[in-house]
N, CA, C and O of each residue as an XYZ file, in Angstrom:
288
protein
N      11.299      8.433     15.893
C      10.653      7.141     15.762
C      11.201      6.430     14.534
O      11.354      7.042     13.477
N      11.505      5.107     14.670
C      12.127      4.567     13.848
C      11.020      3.584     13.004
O       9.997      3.214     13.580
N      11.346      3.125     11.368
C       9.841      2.766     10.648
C       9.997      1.399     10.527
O      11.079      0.821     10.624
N       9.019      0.917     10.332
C       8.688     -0.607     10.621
C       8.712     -1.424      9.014
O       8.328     -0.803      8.023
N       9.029     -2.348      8.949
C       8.503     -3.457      7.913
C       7.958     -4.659      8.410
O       8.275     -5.613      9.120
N       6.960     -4.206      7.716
C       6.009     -5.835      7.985
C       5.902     -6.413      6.296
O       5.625     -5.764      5.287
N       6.211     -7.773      6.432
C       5.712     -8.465      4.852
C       4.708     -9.825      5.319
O       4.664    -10.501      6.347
N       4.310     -9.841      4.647
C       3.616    -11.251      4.248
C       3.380    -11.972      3.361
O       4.093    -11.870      2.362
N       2.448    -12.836      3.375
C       2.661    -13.491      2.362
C       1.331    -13.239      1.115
O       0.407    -12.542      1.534
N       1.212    -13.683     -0.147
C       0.625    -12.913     -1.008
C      -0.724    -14.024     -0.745
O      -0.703    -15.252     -0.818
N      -1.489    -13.416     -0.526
C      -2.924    -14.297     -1.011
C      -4.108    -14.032     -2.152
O      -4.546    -13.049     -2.750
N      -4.405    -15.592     -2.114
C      -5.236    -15.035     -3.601
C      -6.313    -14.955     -3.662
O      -7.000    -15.518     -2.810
N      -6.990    -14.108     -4.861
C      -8.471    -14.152     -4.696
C      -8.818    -12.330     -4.751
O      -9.919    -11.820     -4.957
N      -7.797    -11.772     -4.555
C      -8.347    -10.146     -4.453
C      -7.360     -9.766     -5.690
O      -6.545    -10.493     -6.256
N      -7.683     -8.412     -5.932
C      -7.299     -7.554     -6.931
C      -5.873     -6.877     -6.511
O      -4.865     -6.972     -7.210
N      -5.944     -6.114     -5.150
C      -4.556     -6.166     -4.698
C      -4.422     -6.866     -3.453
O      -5.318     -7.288     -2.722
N      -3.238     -6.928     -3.322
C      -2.602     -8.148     -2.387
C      -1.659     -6.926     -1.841
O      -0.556     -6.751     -2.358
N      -2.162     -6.020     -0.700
C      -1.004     -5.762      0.332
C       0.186     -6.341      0.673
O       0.337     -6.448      1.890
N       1.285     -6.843     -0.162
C       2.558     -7.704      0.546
C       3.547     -7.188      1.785
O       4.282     -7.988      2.363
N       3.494     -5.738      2.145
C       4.285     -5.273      2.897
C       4.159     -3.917      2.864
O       3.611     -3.290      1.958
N       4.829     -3.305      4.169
C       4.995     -1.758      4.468
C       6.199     -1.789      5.090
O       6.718     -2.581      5.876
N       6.579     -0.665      4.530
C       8.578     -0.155      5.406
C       7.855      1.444      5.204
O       7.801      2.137      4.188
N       7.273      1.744      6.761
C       6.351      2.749      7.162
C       7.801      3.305      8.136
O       8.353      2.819      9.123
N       8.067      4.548      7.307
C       8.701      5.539      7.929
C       8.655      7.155      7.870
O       8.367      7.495      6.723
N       8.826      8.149      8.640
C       8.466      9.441      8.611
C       9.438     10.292      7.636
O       9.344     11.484      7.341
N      10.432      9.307      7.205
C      10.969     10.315      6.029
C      10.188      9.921      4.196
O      10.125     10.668      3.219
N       9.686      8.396      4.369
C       8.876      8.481      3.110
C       8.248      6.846      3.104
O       9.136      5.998      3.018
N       7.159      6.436      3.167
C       7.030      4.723      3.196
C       6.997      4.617      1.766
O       6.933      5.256      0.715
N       7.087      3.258      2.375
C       6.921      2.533      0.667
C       5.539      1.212      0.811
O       5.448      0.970      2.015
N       4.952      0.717      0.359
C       3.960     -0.334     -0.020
C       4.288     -1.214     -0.718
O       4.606     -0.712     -1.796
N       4.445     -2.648     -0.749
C       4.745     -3.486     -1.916
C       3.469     -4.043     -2.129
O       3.076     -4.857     -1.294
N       2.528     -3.678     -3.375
C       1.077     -4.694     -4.022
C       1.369     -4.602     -4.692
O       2.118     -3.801     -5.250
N       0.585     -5.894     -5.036
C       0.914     -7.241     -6.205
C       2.673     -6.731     -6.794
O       2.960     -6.147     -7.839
N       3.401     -7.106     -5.927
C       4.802     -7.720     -6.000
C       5.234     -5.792     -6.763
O       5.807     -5.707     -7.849
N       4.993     -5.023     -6.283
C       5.553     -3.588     -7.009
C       5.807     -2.529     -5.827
O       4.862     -2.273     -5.081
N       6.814     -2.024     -5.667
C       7.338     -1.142     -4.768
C       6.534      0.319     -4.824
O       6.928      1.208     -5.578
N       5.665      0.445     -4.178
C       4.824      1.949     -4.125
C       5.070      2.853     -3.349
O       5.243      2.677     -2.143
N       5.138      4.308     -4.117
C       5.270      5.284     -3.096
C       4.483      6.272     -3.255
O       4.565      6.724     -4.397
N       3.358      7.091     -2.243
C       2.722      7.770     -2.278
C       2.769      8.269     -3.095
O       3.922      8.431     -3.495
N       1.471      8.988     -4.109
C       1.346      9.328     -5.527
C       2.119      8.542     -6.688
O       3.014      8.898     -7.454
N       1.436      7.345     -6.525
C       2.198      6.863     -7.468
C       0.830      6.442     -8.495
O      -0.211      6.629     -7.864
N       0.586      5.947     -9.849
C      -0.107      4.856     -9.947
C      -0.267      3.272    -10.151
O       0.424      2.803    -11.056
N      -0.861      2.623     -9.629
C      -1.080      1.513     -9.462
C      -2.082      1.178    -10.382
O      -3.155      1.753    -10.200
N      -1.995      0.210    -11.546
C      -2.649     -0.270    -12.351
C      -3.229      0.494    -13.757
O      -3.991     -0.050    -14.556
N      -2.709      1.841    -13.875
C      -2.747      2.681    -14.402
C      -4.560      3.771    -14.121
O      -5.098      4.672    -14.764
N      -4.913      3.029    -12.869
C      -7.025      3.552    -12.845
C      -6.513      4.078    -11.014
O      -7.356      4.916    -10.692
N      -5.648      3.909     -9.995
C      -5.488      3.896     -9.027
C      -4.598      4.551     -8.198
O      -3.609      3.850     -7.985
N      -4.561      5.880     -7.520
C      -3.543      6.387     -7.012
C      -3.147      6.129     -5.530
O      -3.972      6.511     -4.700
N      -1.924      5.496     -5.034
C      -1.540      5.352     -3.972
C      -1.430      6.982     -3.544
O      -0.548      7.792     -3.830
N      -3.049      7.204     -2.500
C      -2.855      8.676     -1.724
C      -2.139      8.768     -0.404
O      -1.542      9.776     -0.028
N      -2.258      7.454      0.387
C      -1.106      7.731      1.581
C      -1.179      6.228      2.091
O      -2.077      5.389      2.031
N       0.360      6.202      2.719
C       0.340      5.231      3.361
C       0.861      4.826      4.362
O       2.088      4.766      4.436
N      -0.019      4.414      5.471
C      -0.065      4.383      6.700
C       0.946      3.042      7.403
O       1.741      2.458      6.665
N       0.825      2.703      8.691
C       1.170      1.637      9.055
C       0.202      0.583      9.438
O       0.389     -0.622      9.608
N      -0.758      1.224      9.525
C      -1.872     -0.278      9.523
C      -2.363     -0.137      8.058
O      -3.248     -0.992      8.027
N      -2.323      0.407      6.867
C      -2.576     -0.046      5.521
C      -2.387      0.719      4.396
O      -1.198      0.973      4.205
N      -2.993      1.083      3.749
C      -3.254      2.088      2.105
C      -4.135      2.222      2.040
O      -4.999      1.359      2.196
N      -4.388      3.953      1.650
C      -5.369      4.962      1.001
C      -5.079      4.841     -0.672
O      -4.274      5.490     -1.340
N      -5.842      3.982     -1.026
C      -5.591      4.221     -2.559
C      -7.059      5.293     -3.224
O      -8.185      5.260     -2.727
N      -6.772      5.912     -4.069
C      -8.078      6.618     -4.677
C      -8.308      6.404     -6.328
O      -7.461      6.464     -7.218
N      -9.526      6.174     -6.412
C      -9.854      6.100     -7.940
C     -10.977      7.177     -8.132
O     -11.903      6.994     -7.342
N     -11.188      8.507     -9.164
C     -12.273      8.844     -9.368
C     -12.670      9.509     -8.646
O     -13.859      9.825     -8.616
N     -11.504     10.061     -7.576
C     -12.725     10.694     -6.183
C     -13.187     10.183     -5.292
O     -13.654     10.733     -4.294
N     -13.101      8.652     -5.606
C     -13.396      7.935     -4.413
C     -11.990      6.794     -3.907
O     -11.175      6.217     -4.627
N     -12.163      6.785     -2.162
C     -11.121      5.840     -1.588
C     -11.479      4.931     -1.208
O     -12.647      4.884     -0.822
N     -10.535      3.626     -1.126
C     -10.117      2.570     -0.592
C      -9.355      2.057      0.154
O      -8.176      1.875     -0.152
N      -9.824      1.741      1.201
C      -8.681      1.561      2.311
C      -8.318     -0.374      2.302
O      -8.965     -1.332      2.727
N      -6.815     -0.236      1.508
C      -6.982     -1.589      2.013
C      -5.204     -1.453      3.056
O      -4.093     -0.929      3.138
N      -6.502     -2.714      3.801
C      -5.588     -2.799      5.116
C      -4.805     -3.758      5.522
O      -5.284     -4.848      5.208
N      -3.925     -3.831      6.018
C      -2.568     -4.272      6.153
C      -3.278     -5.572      7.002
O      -4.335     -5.320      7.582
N      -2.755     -6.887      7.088
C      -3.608     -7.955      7.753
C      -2.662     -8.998      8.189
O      -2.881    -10.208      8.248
N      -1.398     -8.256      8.537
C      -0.128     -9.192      8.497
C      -0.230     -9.358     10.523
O       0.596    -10.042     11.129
């Protein structure tokens, strides 16, 4: 199976802004708020990108998750 990119465009008003996924089975990547993410990474220095899917991101803070979802 071959991996997809979807981008869009940035909207405002939220904390992260999903801009895109290049969702593939050898490793995806996430672009929020304009930064190239890859699973276990951190985001904002409070936020860990735990996985990421093709309809969105598992981010975790604290033990607890957030799913934000892809809306392209």
């Amino acid at each position: 199976e071959e991996g997809n990119i979807l981008i869009k465009e940035k909207k405002e008003g939220s904390s992260f802004v999903l801009q895109g996924i290049i969702y593939s089975p050898q490793g995806s990547v996430a672009i929020i708020n304009n930064e190239l993410l890859h699973e276990g990474d951190a985001l904002m220095g409070q936020f860990k990108v735990k996985k990421i899917e093709s309809n969105g991101v598992v981010l975790e803070k604290e033990g607890k998750e957030y799913f934000l979802k892809w809306e392209g």
